[in-house]
Backbone as numpy.savetxt, mean C-alpha at the origin, in Angstrom:
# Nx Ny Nz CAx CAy CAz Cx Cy Cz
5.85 -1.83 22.34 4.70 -1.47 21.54 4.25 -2.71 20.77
3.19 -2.85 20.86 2.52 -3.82 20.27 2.02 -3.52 18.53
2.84 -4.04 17.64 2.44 -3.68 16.19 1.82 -4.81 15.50
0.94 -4.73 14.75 0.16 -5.44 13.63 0.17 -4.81 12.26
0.52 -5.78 11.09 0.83 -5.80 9.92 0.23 -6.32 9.31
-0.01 -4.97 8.11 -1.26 -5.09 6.82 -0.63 -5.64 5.45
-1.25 -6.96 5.39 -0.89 -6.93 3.88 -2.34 -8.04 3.53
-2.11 -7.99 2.04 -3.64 -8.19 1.52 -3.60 -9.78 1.27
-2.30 -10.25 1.52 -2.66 -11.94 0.94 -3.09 -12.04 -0.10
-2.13 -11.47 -1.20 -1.56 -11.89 -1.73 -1.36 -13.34 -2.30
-0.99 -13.99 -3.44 -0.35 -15.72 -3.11 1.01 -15.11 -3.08
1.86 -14.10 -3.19 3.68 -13.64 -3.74 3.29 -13.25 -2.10
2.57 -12.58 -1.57 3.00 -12.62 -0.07 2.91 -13.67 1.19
2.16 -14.97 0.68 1.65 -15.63 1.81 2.42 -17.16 1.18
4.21 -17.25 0.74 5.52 -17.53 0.88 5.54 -18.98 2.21
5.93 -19.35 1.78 6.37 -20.30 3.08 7.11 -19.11 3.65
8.30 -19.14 2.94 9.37 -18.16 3.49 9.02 -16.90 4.23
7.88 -16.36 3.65 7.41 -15.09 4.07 6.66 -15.63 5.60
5.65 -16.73 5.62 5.22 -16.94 6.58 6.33 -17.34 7.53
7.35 -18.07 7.59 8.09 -18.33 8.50 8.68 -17.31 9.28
9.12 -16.26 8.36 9.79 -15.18 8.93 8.73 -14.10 9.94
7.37 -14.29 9.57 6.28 -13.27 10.44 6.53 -14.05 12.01
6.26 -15.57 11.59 6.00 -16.45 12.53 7.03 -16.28 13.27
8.85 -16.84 13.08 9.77 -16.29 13.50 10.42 -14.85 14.51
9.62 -14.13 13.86 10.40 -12.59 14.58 8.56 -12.31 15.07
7.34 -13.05 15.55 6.45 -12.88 16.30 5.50 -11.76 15.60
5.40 -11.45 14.55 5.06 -10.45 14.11 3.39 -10.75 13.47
2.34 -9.71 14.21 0.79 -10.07 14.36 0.41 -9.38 13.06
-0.16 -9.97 12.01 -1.09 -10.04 10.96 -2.26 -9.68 11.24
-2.72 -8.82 10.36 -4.24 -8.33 10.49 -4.86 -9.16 9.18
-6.05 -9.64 10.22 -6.63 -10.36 8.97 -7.60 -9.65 7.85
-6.79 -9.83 6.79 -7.57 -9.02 5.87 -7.69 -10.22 4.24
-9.00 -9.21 3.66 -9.18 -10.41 2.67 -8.34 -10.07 1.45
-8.02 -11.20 0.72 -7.31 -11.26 -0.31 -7.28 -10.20 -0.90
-6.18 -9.58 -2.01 -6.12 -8.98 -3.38 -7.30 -7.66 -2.87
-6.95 -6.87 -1.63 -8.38 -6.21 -1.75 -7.39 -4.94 -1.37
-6.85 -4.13 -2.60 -6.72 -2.70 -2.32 -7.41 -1.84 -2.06
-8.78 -1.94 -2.08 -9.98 -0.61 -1.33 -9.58 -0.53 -0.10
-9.12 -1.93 0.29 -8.83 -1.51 1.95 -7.59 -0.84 2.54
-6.77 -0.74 1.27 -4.90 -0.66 1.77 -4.52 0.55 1.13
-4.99 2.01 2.00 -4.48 2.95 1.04 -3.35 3.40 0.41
-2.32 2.51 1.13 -0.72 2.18 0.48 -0.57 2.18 -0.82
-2.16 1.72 -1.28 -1.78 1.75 -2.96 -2.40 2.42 -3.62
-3.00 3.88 -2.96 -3.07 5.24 -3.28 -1.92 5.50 -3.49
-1.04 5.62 -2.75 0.02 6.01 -2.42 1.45 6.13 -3.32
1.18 4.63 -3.36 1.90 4.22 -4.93 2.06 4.80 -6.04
0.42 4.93 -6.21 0.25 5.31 -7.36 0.29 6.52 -7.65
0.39 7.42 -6.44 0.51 9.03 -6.90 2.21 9.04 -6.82
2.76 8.35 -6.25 4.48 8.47 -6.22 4.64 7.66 -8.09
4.26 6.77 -8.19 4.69 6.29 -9.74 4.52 7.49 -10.58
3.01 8.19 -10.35 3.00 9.62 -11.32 4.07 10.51 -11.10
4.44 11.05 -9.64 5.12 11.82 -9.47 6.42 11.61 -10.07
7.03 10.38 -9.57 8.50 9.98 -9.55 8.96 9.63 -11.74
7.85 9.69 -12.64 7.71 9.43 -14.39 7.18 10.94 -14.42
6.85 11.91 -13.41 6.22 13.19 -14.04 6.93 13.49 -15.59
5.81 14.55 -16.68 6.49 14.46 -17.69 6.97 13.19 -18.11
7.14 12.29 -18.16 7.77 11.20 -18.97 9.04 10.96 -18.79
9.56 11.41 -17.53 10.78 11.27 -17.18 11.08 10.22 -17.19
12.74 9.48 -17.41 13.22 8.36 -17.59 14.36 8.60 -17.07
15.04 7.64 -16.15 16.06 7.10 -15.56 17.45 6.87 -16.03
18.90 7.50 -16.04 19.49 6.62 -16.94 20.40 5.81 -15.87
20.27 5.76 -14.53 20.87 4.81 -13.41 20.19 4.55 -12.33
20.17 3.17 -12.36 19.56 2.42 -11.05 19.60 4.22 -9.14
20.90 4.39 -9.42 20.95 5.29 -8.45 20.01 6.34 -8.69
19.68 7.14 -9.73 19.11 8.08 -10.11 17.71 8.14 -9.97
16.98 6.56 -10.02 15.88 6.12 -9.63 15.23 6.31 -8.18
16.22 5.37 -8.05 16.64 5.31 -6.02 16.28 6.52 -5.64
16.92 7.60 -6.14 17.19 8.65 -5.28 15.61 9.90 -5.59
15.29 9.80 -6.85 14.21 10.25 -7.20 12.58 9.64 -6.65
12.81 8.32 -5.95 12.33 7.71 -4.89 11.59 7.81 -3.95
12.95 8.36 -3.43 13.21 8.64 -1.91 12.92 10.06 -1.55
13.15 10.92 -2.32 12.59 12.31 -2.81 11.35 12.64 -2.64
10.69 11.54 -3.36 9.50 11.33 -3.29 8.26 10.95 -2.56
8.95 10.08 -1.75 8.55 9.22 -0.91 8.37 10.61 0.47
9.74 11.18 0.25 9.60 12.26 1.62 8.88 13.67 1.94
8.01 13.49 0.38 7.70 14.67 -0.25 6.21 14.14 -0.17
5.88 12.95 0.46 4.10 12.84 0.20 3.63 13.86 1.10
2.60 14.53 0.43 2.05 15.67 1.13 0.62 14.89 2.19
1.15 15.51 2.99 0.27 15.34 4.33 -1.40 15.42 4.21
-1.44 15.98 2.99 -3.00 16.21 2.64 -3.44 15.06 2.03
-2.49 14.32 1.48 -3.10 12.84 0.75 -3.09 12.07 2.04
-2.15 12.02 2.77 -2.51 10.79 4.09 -3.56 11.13 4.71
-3.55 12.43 5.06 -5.24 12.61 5.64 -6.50 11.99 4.89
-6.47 12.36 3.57 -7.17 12.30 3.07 -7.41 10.54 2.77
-6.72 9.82 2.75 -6.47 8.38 2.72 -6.70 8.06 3.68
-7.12 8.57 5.15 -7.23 8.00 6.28 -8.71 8.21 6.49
-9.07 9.50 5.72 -10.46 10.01 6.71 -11.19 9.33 5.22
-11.00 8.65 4.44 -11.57 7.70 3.58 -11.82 6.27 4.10
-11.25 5.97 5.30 -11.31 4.53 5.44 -12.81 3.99 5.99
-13.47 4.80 6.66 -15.00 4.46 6.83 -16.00 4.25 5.72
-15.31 5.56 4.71 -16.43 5.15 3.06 -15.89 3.70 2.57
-14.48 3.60 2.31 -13.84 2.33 1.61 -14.44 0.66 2.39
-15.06 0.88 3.71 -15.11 -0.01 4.32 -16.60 -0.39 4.17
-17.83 0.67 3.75 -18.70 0.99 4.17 -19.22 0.71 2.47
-18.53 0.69 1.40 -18.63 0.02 0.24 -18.05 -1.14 0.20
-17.31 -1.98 0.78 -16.78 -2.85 0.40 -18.09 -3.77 1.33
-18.40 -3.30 1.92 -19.69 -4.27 2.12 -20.96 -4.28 2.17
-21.07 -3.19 1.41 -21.94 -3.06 0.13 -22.27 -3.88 -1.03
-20.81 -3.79 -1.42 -20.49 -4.17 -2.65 -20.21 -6.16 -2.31
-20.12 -6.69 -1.39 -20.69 -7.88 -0.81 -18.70 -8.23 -1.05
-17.64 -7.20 -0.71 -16.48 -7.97 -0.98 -16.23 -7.49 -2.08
-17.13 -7.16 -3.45 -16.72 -6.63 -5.20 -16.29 -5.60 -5.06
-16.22 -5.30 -6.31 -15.01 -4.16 -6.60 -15.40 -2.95 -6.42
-14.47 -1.81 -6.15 -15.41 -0.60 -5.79 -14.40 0.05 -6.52
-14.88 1.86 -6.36 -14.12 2.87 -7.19 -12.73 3.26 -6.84
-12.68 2.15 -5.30 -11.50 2.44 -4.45 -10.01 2.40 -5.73
């Protein structure tokens, strides 16, 4: 299977180290423009797991307890947000060049 990998470029992702290792294990980059989360709904994603995983104001008292409240989480994204993050990618794309590249409500 032929895979290609999204990340926004970043300067913390685009590493010597980081580049060597894509370059290394052959791994195809999608070219995408800098610092541009409208395009990466991954960080929808995030951000409804950060709410979920602090719901109430919850606080941690072990690295494990974190971890595991996580992972919980992570397995618990409801299928209605990925849809919904997916069947968004024509508007997100469709403002971002609009918006000439600027910032959108994404």
């Amino acid at each position: 299977m032929n895979w290609v990998f999204q990340q926004d470029n970043a300067a913390v992702h685009n590493a010597r180290l980081t580049k060597d290792f894509f370059r290394e294990n052959n791994i195809t980059l999608l070219d995408h423009p800098e610092c541009s989360p409208d395009l990466n709904p991954i960080e929808n994603i995030w951000g409804w797991m950060a709410r979920e995983v602090y719901k109430n104001g919850h606080q941690f008292q072990t690295v494990d307890a974190l971890h595991e409240a996580i992972f919980i989480t992570w397995s618990n994204v409801p299928t209605s947000l990925l849809e919904t993050l997916a069947s968004s990618m024509p508007k997100r794309i469709f403002e971002v060049i609009n918006k000439n590249s600027g910032a959108t409500h994404y």
